[in-house]
C-alpha positions as CSV (number, residue, x, y, z in Angstrom):
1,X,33.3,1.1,54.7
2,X,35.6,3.9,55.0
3,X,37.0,3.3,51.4
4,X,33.8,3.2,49.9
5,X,32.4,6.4,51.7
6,X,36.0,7.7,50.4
7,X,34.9,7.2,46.7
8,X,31.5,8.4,47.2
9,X,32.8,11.9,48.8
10,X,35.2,11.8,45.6
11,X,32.4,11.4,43.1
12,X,30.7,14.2,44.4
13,X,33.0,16.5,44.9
14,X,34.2,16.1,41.2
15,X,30.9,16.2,40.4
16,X,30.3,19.4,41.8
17,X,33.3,20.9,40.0
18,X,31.5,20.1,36.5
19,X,28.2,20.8,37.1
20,X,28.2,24.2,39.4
21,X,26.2,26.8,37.4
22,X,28.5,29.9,36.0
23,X,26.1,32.7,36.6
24,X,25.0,32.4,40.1
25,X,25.0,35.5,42.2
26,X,25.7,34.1,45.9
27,X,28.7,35.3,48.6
28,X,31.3,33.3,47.6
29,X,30.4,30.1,44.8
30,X,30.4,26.7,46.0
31,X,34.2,25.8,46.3
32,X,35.4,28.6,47.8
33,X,32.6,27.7,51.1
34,X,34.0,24.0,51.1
35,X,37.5,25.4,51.5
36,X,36.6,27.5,54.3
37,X,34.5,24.9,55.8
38,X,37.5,22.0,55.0
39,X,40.1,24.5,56.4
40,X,37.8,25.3,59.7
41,X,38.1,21.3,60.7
42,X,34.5,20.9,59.8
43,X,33.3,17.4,59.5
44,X,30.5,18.1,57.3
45,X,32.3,20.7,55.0
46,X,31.0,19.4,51.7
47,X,27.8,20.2,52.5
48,X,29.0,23.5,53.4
49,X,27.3,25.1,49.8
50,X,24.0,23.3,50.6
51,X,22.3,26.3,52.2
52,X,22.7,28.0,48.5
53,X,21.2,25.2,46.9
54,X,17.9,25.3,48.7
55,X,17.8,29.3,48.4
56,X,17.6,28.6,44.8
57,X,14.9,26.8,45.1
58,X,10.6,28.6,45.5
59,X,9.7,28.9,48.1
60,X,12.8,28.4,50.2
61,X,14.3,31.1,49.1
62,X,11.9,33.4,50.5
63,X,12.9,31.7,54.0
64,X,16.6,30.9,53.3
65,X,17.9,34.2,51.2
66,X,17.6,37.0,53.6
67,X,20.0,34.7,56.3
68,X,22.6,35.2,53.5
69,X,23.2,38.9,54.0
70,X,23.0,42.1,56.2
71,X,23.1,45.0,53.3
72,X,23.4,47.9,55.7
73,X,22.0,50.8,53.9
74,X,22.8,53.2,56.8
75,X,26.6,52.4,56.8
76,X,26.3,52.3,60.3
77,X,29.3,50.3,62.1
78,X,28.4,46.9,62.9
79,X,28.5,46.2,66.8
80,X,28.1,43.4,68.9
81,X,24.5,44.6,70.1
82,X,23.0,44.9,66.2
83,X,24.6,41.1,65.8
84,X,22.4,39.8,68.4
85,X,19.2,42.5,67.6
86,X,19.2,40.2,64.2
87,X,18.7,36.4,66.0
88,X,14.8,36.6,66.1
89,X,14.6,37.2,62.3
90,X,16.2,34.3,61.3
91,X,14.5,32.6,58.6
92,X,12.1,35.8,58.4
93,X,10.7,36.5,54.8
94,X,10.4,40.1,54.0
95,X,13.5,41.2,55.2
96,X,15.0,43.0,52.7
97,X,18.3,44.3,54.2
98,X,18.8,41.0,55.3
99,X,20.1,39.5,58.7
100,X,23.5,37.4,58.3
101,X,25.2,38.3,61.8
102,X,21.6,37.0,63.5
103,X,21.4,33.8,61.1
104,X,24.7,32.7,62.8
105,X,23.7,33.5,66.3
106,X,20.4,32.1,65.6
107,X,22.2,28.6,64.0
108,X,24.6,27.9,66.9
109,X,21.8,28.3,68.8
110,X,19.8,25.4,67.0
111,X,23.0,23.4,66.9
112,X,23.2,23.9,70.7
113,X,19.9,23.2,71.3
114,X,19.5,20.2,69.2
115,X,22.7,18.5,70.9
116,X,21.4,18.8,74.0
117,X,18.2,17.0,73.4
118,X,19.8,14.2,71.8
119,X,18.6,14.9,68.1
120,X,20.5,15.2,65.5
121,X,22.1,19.0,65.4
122,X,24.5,18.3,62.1
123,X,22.3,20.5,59.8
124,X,21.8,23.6,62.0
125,X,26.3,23.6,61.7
126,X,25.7,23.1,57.8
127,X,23.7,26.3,57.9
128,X,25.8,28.2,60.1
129,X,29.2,27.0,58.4
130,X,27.9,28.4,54.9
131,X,26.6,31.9,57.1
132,X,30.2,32.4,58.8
133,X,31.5,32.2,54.6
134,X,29.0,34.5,54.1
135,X,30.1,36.8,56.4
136,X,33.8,37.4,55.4
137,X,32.4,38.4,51.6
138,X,32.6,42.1,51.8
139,X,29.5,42.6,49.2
140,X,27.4,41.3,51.6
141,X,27.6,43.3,54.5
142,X,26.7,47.0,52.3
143,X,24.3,48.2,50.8
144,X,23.1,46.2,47.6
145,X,23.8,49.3,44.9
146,X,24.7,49.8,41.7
147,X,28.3,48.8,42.1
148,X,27.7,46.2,44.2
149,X,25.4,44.6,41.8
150,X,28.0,45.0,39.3
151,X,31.2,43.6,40.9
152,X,29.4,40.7,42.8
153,X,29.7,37.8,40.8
154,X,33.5,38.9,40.4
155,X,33.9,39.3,43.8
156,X,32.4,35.6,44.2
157,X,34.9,34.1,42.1
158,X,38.1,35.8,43.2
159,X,39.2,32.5,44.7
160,X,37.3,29.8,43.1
161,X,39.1,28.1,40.8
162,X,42.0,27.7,43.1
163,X,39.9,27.3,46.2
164,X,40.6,23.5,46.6
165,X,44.2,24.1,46.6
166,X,44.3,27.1,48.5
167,X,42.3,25.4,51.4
168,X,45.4,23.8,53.3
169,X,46.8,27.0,53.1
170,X,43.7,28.7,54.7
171,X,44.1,26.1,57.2
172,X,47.7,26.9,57.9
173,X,46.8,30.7,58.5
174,X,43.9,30.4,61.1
175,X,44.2,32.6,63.9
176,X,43.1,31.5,67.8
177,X,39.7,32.8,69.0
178,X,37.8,32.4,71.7
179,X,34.3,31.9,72.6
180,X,32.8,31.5,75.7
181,X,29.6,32.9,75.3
182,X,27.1,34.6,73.0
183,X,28.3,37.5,73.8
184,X,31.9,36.8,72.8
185,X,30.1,35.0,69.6
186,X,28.5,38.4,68.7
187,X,31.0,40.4,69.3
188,X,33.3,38.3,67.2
189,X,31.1,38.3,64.3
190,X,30.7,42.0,64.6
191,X,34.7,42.4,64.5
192,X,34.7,40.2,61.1
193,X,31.9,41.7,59.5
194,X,33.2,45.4,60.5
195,X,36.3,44.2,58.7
196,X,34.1,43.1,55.2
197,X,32.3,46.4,55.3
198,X,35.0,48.6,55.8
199,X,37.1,46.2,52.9
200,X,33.6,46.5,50.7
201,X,33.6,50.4,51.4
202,X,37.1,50.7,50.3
203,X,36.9,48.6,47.3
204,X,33.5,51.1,46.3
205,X,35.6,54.6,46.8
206,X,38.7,52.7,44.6
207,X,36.4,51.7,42.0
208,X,37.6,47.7,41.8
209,X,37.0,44.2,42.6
210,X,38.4,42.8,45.5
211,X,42.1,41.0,45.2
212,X,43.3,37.5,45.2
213,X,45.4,38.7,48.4
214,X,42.3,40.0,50.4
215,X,40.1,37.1,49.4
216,X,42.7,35.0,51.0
217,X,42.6,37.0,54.0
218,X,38.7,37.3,54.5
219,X,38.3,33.7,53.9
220,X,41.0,32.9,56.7
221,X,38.7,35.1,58.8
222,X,35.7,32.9,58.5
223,X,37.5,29.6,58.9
224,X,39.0,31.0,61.9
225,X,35.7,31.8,63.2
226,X,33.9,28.9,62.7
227,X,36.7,26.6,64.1
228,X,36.1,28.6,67.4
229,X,32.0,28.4,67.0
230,X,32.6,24.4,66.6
231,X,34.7,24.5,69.8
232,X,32.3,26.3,71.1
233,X,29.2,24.5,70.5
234,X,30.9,21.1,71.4
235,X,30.7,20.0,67.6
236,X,34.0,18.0,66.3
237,X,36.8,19.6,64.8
238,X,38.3,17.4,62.0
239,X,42.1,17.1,61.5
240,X,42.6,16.7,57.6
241,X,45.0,15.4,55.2
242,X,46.9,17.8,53.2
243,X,44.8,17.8,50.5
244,X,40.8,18.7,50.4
245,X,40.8,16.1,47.6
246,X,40.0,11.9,48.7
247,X,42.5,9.5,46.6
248,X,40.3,7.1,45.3
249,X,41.1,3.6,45.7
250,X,43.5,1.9,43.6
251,X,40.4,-0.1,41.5
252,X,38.2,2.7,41.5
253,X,40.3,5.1,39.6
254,X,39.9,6.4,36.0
255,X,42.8,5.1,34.3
């Protein structure tokens, strides 16, 4: 069994590196969140880019998007208090600014909740694996502007190509945290997202796109974090091979 869910998970993640649209505008594309996710110990991690895949889809999106994001048009600091202000409007349409830090608050809470009924919580960590991502992509935690319109997509991409192979190396670079509470939770996703702002506002006042070094960095952040929300929330934490990729079985590969 083991083997044949091995070639399965093979099949689709090669499949997902032919058939992932070019011109998406999202906070980080599709590999890059199953690195993070992989790196974080997440059991589920290739579903990890599933929350973008039913934004892109009427009338989810109108539900899903605005959990994506916190734009920030004051440029007010983020604190722990504003983190936790945001849980109620999870999955609230007409939210144009967005409310990322809340849709992660609001996720472990579901996960939590779920488990401890005896139902199955798995999806509410999908959701909240592809929100933590989310939140180390400095574009999304400013306001959406001219420039950030225009250096989105590249910011998206920074890592992408390489993301499979960079995700043991993400892995290798996570930092302890701890979580004990929501509080600790929110204040912990206020420290990483004050750190995407301030990297977004930088990049803004240089003029540029964001580096291969500090995309590195920021996505080290996230799978740091959500190691410590799956600790947290009593959901598994997956040791992994040294490669994201499955071998396929010795009759099952393309000669």
């Amino acid at each position: 069994m083991k083997t044949l869910q091995s070639a399965v998970l093979a099949a689709i993640v090669a499949c997902s590196l032919l058939l992932r649209p070019a011109g998406d505008l999202r906070a980080w594309h599709d590999r890059t969140h199953l690195a993070i996710a992989w790196a974080a110990g997440f059991d589920r991690w290739y579903s990890a880019a599933a929350p973008d895949v039913a934004k892109s889809k009427y009338p989810c999106g109108a539900f899903e998007g605005p959990n994506h994001y916190a734009h920030n048009p004051e440029g007010k600091p983020l604190t722990a208090e504003a983190v936790l202000s945001q849980a109620e409007r999870y999955d609230r349409t007409k939210d144009g600014d967005g409310h990322l830090y809340g849709a992660i608050v609001a996720s472990v809470r579901k996960y939590r909740e779920l488990r401890e009924r005896g139902k199955f919580p798995d999806y509410a960590m999908v959701y909240c694996s592809h929100y933590v991502g989310d939140l180390s992509m400095p574009l999304h935690n400013v306001a959406y502007d001219e420039f950030n319109r225009r250096r989105h997509h590249a910011g998206d991409a920074v890592i992408e190509d390489e993301a499979f192979g960079l995700a043991p190396v993400i892995r290798s670079r996570i930092y302890p945290i701890s979580i004990s509470s929501e509080q600790d939770l929110a204040r912990e996703i206020a420290r990483i997202g004050e750190l995407s702002r301030t990297l977004a506002l930088d990049m803004q006042r240089q003029g540029r796109d964001m580096t291969r070094r500090e995309a590195i960095v920021q996505a080290v952040h996230s799978a740091s974090l959500l190691r410590a929300i799956l600790v947290y929330a009593g959901c598994p934490v997956q040791d992994r091979p040294e490669s994201i990729l499955p071998r396929l079985p010795e009759g099952l590969r393309v000669k």
